[in-house]
Residue, then its C-alpha position, 0 to 999 in steps of 0.5 A: x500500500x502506497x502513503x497517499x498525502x493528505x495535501x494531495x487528496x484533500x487539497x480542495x477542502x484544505x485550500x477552503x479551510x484555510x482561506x476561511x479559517x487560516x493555515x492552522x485552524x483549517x488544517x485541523x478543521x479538515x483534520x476532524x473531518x477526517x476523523x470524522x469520517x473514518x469514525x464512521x467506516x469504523x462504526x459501519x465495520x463494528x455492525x458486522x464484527x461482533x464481539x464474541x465475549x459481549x454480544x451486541x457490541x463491536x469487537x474490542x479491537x473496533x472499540x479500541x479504534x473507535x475511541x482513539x479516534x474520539x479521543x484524538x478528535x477531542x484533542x483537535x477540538x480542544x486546539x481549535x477552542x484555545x486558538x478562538x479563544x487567543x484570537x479573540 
């Protein structure tokens, strides 16, 4: 598998983002999509991998990803509220 640039495949949202928001603020805004979206897949994938141990929940691996992505998206967050509230 070849690394694909994020500059690259998102340079239409980032050029948005950072025209609205500046270099930084935008770069994260796309960052939480990102995020975001790979949230989603992830839930999508924790419909058909069930755990074996706790029926009705994903498997403890997609519920690992799941909440390192929620958790690095509270981050990200975070950075943007200190970057509003010092602009301000």
């Amino acid at each position: 598998m070849t690394h694909s640039s994020a500059f690259r495949d998102f340079k239409t949202e980032l050029e948005r983002h950072e025209f609205q928001m500046g270099v930084e603020a935008g770069r994260l805004a796309v960052t939480l999509d990102i995020l975001t979206d790979a949230l989603v897949l992830v839930g999508q994938h924790g419909v058909y991998c069930q755990s074996a141990r706790q029926p009705g929940k994903p498997a403890m691996d997609v519920q690992m990803i799941s909440r390192g992505i929620l958790q690095a998206k509270e981050l990200v967050q975070s950075v943007l509220a200190e970057m509003r509230k010092k602009g301000e």
